[in-house]
C-alpha positions as CSV (number, residue, x, y, z in Angstrom):
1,X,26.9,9.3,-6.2
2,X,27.7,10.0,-2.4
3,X,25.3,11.9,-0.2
4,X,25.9,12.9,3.2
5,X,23.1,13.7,5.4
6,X,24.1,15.9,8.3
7,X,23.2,17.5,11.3
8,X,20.3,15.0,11.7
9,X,18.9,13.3,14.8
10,X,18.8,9.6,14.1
11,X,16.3,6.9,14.9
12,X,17.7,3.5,14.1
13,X,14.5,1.3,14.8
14,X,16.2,-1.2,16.8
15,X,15.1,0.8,20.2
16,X,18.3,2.8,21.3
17,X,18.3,6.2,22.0
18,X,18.3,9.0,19.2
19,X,21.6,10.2,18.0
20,X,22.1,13.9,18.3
21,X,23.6,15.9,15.1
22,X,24.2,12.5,13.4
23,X,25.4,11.9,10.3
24,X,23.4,9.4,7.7
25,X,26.2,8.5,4.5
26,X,24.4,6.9,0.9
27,X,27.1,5.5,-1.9
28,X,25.1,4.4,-4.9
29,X,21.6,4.4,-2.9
30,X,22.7,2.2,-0.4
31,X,23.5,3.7,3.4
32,X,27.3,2.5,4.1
33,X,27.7,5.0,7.7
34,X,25.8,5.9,10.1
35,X,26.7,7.5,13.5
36,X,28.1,10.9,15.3
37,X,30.5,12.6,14.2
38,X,31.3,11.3,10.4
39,X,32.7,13.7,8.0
40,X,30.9,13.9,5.2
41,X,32.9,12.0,2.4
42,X,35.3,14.1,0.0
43,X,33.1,15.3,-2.8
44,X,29.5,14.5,-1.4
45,X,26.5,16.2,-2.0
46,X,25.6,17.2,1.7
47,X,22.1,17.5,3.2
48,X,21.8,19.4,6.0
49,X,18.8,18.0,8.1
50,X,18.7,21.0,10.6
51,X,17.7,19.2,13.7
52,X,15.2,16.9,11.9
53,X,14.6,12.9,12.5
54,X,15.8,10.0,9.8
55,X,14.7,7.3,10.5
56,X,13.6,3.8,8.8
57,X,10.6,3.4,6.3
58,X,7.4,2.8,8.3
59,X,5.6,-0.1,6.9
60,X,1.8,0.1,7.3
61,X,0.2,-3.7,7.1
62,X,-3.5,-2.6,6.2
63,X,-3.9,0.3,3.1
64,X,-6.8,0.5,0.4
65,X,-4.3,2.8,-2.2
66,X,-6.3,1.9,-4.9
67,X,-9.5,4.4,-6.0
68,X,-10.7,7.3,-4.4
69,X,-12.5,7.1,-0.8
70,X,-16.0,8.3,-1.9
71,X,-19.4,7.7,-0.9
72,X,-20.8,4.4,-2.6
73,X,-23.1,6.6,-5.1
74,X,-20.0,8.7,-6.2
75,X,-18.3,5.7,-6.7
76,X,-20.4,4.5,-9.0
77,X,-19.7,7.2,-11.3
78,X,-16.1,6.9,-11.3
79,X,-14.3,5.2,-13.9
80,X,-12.0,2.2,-13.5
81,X,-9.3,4.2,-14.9
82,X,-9.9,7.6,-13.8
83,X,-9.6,5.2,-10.1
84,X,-6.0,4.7,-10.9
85,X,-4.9,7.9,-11.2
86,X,-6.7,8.6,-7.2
87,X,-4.5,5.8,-6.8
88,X,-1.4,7.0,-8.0
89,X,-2.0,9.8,-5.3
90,X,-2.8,7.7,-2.4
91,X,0.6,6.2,-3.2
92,X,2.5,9.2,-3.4
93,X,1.2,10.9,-0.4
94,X,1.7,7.4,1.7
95,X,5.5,7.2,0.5
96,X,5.9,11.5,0.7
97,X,4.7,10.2,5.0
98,X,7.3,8.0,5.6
99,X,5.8,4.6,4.6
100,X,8.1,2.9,2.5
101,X,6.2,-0.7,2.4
102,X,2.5,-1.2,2.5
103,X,0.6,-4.7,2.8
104,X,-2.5,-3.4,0.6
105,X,-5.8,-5.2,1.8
106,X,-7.5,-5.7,-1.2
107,X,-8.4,-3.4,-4.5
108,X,-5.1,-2.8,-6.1
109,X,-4.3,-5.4,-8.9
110,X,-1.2,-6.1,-10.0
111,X,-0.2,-3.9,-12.8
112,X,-0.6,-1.4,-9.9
113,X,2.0,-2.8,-8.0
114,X,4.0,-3.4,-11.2
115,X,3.9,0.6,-12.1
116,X,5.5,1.3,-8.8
117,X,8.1,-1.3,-9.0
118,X,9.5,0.0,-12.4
119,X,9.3,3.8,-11.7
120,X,6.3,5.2,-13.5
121,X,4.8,6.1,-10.3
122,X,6.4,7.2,-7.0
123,X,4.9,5.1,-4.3
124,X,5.8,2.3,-1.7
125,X,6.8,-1.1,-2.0
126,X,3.6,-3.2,-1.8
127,X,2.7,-6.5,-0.9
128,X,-1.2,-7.2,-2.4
129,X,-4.3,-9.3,-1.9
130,X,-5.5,-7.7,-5.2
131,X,-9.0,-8.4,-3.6
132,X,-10.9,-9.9,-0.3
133,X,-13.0,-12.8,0.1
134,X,-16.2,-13.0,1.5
135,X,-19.6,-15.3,1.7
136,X,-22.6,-14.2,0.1
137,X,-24.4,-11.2,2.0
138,X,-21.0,-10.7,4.1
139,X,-18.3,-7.6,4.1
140,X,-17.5,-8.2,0.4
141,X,-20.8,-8.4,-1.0
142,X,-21.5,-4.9,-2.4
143,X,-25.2,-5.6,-3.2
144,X,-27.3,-3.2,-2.2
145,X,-31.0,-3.7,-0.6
146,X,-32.3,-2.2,-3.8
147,X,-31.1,-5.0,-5.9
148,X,-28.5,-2.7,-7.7
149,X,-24.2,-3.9,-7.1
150,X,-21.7,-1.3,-5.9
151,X,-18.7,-3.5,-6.8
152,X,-16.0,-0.5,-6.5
153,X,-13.5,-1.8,-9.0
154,X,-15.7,-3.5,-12.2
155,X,-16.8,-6.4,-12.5
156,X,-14.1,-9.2,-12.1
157,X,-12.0,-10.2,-14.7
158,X,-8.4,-11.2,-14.5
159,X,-7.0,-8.5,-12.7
160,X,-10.1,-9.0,-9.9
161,X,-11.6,-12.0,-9.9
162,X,-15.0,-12.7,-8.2
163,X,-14.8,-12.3,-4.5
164,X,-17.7,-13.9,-3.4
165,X,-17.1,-17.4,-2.7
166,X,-19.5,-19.7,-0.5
167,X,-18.2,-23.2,0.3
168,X,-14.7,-25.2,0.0
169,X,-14.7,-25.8,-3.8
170,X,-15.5,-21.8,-4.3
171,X,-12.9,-21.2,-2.0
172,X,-10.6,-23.4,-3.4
173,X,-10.8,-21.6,-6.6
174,X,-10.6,-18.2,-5.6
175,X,-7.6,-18.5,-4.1
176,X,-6.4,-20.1,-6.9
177,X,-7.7,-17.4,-9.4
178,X,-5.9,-14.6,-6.9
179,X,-3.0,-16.0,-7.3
180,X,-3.0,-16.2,-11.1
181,X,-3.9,-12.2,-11.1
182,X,-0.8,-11.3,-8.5
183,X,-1.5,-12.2,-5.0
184,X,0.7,-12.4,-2.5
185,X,-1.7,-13.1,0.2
186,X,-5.0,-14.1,0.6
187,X,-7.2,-12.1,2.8
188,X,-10.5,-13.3,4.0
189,X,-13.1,-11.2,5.8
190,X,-15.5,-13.7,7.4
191,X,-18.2,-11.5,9.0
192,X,-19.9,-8.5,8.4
193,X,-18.2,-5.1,8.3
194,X,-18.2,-1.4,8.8
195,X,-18.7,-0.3,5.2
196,X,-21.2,-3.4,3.8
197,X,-24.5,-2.1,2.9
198,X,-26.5,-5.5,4.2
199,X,-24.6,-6.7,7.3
200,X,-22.9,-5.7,10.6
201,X,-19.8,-6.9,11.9
C-alpha cells in the first residue's frame, strides 16, 4: 500500500529548515520520498496535511506509563490489573502526542512492553527498567511512617522483583533478578526523592 502525504510542512530532525507544501511518500510502511514538489505516486491513497508539520517520532527518555497517577491512599485501592488498563491509556495518549519511543523509568514489566510490541495495545516502542533501585529508607522505599507499605505495583514477584537493595551482594542480585524479568536498563535512584514518604532529595 502507497500513501502520499501532501501539502505538509516538513521537519526532518537533522536541523535544516522546514519544507513548505512538502510531500512525505510510505510504500509498505516504510517512507521511500521525501521533499517538494513529489507527485504523489499513481494509485496512492493521498493525505492532505493542510499546512500541518510531520516530523520524526519524539522519544521521551523518562515516562512512568504504567498505573494511574493517584494519591498514595487511592493507590492502594487499585488493583494490579485494573493498573494495566490506566496503562494502556498512558500509552496511547503518549504515542496519539507524537512520542514514538519511550525509555520507561521503572513500573512497567515486561509483558507490558510485550503487548505493545505485538499489537494488542497501541503505544510506543519502549525501552524498560521494569523497576528502580533504592537503599532502605531512600526514594524507593514506599514505607510509610505508620508502619503500613505503599508498594504501587504488588509485592515483587517475577515481573518486579524487590527493589530495595542495601550493599554490593544485594545489588548484585537485583540487577541480576531485573534482568531475568525484562530489563533493559538498570536504573538506580541513590538519594531521597520528590514523591518518598520518609526522605528528601
Amino acid at each position: 500500500m502507497t500513501i502520499a502525504i501532501v501539502n505538509a510542512t516538513i521537519i526532518d530532525g537533522t536541523g535544516r529548515d522546514p519544507v513548505r507544501n512538502g510531500t512525505v511518500v510510505v510504500e509498505n510502511d516504510r517512507i521511500t520520498r521525501v521533499g517538494p514538489a513529489i507527485d504523489p505516486p499513481k494509485g496512492a491513497e493521498v493525505i492532505d496535511a493542510a499546512g500541518g508539520t510531520v516530523m520524526p517520532g519524539m522519544i521521551d527518555c523518562h515516562v512512568h506509563l504504567y498505573g494511574k497517577v493517584t494519591g498514595i491512599q487511592e493507590r492502594q485501592r487499585l488493583p494490579a490489573s485494573l493498573q494495566l488498563f490506566h496503562g494502556a491509556k498512558n500509552a496511547r495518549r503518549t504515542l496519539d502526542s507524537g512520542f514514538t519511543t519511550v525509555r520507561d523509568a521503572g513500573g512497567s514489566p515486561m509483558g507490558f512492553m510485550m503487548a505493545i510490541e505485538q499489537g494488542l495495545i497501541p503505544g510506543p516502542r519502549m525501552r524498560i527498567a521494569v523497576t528502580h533501585f533504592s537503599q532502605t529508607g531512600g526514594h524507593g522505599d514506599g514505607m510509610l511512617p505508620s508502619g503500613v507499605g505503599s508498594a504501587p505495583r504488588g509485592n515483587g514477584g517475577f515481573e518486579w522483583p524487590e527493589n530495595l537493595v542495601d550493599g554490593i551482594d544485594e545489588i548484585r542480585k537485583g540487577v541480576r533478578l531485573v534482568m531475568r524479568a525484562g530489563a533493559d536498563f538498570v536504573k538506580i535512584s541513590a538519594t531521597g526523592g520528590v514523591m518518598s514518604p520518609t526522605d528528601e532529595p
